[in-house]
N, C-alpha and C positions, 0 to 999 in steps of 0.2 A: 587409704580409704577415702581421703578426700571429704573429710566432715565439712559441713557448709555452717553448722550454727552450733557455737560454742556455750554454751552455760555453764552460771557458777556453779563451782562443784564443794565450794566452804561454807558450813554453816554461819547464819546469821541472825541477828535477831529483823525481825521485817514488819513493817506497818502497813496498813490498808493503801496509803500510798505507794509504796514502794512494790505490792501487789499489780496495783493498778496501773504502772508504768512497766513492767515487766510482760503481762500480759498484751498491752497496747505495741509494744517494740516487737514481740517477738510474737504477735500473730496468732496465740493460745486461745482457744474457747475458752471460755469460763460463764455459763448459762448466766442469766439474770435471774437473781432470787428476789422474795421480798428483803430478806437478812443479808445481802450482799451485794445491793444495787451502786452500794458505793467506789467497787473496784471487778464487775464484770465484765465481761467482753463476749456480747453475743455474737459478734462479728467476726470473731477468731474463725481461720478457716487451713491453721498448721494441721499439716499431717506427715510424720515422721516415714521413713524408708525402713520398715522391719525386714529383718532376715533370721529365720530358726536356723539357727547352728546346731541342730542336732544332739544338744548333749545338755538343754534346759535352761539353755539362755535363748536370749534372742538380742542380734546389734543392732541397731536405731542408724542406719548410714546416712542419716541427713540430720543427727547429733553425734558422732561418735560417742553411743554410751553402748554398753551393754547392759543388760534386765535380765536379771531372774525371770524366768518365765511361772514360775509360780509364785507360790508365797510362803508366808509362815504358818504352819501348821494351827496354828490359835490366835484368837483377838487376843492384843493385850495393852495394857498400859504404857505411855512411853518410854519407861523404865524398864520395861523389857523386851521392847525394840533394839538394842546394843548389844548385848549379852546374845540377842540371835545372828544379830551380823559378827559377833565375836565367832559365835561356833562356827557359824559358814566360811570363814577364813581360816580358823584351825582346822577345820577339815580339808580345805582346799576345793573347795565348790567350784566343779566346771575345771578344775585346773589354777584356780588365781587364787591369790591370798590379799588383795585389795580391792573385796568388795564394803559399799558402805552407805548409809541409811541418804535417799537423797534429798536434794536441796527442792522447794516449794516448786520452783523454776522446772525443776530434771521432770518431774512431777505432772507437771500442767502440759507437758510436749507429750505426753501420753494420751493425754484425752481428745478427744473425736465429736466431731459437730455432733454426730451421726450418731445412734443404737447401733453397733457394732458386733457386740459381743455377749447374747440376748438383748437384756435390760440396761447395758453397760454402755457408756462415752467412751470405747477401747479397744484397740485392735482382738479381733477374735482368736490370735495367734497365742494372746495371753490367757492366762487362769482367771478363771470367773470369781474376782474378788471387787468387792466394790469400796473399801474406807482403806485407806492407807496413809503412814503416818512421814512427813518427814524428817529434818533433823535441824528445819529453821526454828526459832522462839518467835512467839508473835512481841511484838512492839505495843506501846502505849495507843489507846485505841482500835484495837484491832476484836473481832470477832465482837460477843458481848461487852465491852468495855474492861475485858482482864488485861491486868498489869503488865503481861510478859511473862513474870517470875516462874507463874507453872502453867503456861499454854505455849502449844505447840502448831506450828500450819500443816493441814494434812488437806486431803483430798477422797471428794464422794463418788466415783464413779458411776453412779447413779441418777444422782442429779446432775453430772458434769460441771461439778462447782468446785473450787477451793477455796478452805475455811480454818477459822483458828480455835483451836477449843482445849479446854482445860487436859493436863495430862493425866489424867485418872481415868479419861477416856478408854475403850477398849479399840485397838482399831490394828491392821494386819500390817504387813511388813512386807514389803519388796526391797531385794537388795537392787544396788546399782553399781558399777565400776566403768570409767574413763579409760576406751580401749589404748593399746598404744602407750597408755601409762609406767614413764619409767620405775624400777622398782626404788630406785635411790634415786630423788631427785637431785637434779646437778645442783653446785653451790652458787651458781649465779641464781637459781630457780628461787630459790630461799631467800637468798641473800645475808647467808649464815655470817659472821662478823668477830663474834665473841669465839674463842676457842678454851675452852675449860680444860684441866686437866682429869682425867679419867682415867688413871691407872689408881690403886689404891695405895695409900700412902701410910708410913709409920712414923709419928710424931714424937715417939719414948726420946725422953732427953733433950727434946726442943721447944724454943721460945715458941708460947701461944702467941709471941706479935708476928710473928713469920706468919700466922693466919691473917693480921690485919693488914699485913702490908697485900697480901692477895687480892684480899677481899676491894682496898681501895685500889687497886691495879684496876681491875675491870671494873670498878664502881659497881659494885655489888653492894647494893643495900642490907644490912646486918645492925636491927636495933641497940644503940649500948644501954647497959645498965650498971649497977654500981660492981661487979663481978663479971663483966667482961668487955672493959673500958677498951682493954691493950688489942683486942680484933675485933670492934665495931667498926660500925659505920656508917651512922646517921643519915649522913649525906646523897649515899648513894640512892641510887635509882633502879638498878637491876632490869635494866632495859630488857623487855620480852616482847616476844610475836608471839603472840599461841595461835593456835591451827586446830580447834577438835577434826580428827578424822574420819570421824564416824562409827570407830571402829574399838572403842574404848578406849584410842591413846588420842595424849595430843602433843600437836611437833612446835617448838620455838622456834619459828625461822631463823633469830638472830644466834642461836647459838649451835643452832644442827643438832639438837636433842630432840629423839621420841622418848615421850614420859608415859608412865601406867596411868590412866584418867581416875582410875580409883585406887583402891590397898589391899593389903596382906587380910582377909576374913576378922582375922583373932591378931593382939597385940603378941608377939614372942621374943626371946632372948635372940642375941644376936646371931648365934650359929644356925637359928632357926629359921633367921632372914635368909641365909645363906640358903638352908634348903629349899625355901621357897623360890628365891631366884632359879634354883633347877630345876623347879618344878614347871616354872612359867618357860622354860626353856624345853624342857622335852614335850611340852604342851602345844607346841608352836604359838605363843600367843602371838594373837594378831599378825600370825603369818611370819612371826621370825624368832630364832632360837637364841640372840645373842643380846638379850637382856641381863641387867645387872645391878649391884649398887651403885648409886649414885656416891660420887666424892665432896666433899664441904663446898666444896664452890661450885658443883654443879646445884648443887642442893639450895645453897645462897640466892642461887639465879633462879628457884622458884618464887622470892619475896617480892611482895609488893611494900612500895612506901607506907601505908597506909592498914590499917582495916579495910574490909570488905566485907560483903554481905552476909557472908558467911561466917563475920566475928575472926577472921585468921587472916594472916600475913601473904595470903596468896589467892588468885583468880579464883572464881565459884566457878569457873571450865569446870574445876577437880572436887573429889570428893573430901566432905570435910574430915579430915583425922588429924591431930595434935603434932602428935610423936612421931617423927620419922628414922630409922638405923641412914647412917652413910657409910660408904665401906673403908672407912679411915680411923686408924687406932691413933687414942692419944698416948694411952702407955703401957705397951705390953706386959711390962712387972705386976703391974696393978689392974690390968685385964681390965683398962676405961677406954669408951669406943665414943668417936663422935657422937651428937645427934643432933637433928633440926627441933625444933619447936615451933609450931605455925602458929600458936597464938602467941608469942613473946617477940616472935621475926627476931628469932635468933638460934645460932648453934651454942652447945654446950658437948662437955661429956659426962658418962655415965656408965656406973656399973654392965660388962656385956650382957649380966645374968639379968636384969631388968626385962621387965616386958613394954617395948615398941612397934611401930608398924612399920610396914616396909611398902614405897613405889619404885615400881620398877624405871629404868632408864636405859635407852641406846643409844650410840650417833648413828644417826641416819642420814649424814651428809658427812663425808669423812674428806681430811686433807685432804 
């Protein structure tokens, strides 16, 4: 296809600055407002190669992306911008199961010096929608002076501007997907490193230090406390890449794991986790059917050293829940199963009849 102009396609959090250089480099209109004098580009004079493929996309061949040529059925909050690119991949929209909310950047090569499409900055090939949201966070000083924590950059096609505004906002949804895109990225792509085991494992009648020597094997961070001295690990670090994909999951590059970005509804016993993972399986989430439990040390290598925003031992990427099942029994006589705990950053076990939640997990880069 010969794309000439590649953009970021990973979420990020982004400043006025870093608007304002993106815009500048790659040639993007961005009107001048009174509210946004600080990072517009009335100069911009990009305009994309669209092609309608026939079946409600359209490909951009001077970005290789593909567009939804229409939108979401309803305005809505950022929060349920996801959950629609979730359905449009379990459905298989257009054929593809890697479409995903785009980045400020993908965003701004759509808009047009020019009234195009009536009242619209946008080729006329598109559906007449004019606010659309993306999937970067704004930065410190961006928009009205919000923090980041709940504003999002999205785009007016009316004004031909983009802008960062609180997510409570109501605003529409285009998907996007990177033609050409493998469905397994290659392990050089990632730079996957760590390899976890992932078969489920049965502990009845064995040393819980056999977890600690694991755990300091990969330097997996695992808080001690006065009851599970023998498999901490203070020390470690649990080195991670996360990647949100747009699409409700997100990938570690360093270890070739796609994670479920949130959990199970309702907390349940363990056989219940089980159903669920089938459930997410005949569901195709997010386009693939071979989700599963996670095992201790894949589980491990969700912690972070530290707190986090969120009060838990792991990235605010994810959604906050305590209690996670992994799929590793400590003793089958006694019917006690792993589990994580994100506020203590550590695993224990526990009755299977207990009620916990469940994230899903794949490798999505395999030996």
């Amino acid at each position: 296809m010969g794309a000439q102009l590649r953009l970021r396609t990973e979420p990020a959090v982004v400043t006025n600055q870093d608007v304002k250089e993106m815009l500048s480099s790659r040639g993007f209109y961005c009107k001048a407002l009174p509210w946004n004098a600080e990072y517009s580009n009335d100069g911009g004079s990009f305009r994309g190669d669209l092609v309608d493929n026939g079946d409600e996309t359209l490909t951009d061949r001077a970005t290789g992306l593909m567009w939804q040529q229409g939108h979401a059925p309803d305005y809505t909050p950022f929060d349920g911008a996801r959950p629609y690119i979730t359905r449009l991949n379990r459905e298989r929209f257009a054929g593809h199961s890697d479409w995903r909310l785009p980045t400020i950047e993908e965003l701004a090569s759509l808009m047009t010096r020019e009234r195009l499409n009536d009242n619209l900055h946008l080729s006329p090939l598109f559906s007449n929608r004019m606010w659309f949201w993306s999937c970067d966070k704004g930065g410190m000083g961006t928009g009205r002076e919000w923090t980041g924590t709940r504003s999002t950059w999205a785009i007016n096609l009316n004004y031909g501007s983009c802008f960062c505004l609180e997510d409570t906002n109501a605003q529409d949804v285009r998907a996007v997907r990177t033609v050409g895109k493998p469905a397994e990225p290659p392990l050089a792509a990632v730079g996957a490193e760590i390899r976890l085991r992932s078969v489920p494992g049965d502990f009845t009648g064995r040393d819980a230090a056999e977890l600690g020597e694991v755990v300091r094997k990969h330097n997996l961070f695992c808080k001690g406390y006065d009851w599970n001295r023998e498999f901490s690990n203070d020390a470690g670090v649990s080195r991670n890449d996360f990647v949100d994909n747009g699409d409700e999951t997100i990938l570690d590059r360093a270890t070739g794991l796609m994670w479920q970005r949130a959990h199970r509804p309702v907390y349940g016993r363990w056989r219940d986790a089980h159903a669920y993972i089938e459930q997410v399986n005949r569901e195709w989430f997010a386009g693939h059917a071979d989700w599963r439990l996670p095992t201790i040390e894949e589980s491990c290598s969700l912690f972070t050293p530290v707190r986090q925003s969120n009060g838990l031992f792991i990235n605010p990427l994810f959604t906050d829940r305590m209690w996670l099942w992994t799929a590793d029994i400590k003793d089958e006589k006694l019917d006690l199963i792993w589990n994580v705990n994100l506020l203590y950053g550590s695993v224990y076990w526990i009755d299977s009849g207990n009620g916990q939640d469940v994230r899903a997990v794949r490798t999505a880069v395999k030996p």
